[in-house]
N, C-alpha and C positions, 0 to 999 in steps of 0.2 A: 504494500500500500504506500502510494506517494505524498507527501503534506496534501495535492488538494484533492486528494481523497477522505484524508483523515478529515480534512476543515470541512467540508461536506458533511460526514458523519456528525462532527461536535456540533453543525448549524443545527444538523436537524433535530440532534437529542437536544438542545437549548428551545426549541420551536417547541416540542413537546414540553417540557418540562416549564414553558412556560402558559403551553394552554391548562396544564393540571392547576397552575400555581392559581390562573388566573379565576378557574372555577372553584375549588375550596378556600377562598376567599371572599367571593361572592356571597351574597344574604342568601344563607340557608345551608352555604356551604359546610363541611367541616371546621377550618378556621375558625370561621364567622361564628358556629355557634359555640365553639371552645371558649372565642373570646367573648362573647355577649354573657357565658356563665361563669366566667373570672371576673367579670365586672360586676354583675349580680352578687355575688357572692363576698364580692369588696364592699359593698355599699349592705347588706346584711353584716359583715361583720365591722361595720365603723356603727350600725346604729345598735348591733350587741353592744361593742366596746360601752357606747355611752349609760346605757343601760345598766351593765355591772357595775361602772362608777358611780353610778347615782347622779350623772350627769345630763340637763336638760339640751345640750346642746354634743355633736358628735366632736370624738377625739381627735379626728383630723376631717379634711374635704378633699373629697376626691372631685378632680374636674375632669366633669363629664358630658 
């Protein structure tokens, strides 16, 4: 195999790997919903924190 054989191959596995990226990331995607329930789950535990303090306002803010 000669480099523009190889650069051929690496175009296209980049072409793919960039249509995967581009759909599990999309709304509804895997990503997407990995990260919509880390977020969830930050904002549950900033209004536990305040809670166990006895605090009427949260421990920190997440901007979101």
């Amino acid at each position: 195999m000669d480099g523009g054989d190889e650069a051929i191959q690496i175009r296209e596995r980049s072409q793919k790997l960039a249509k995967i990226t581009r759909h599990v990331v999309k709304e509804g995607g895997s990503s997407h919903k990995n990260l919509t329930a880390l977020i969830n789950e930050l904002k549950e535990l900033r209004h536990g924190s305040a809670v166990f303090f006895g605090l009427s306002e949260p421990v920190f803010q997440l901007a979101v």
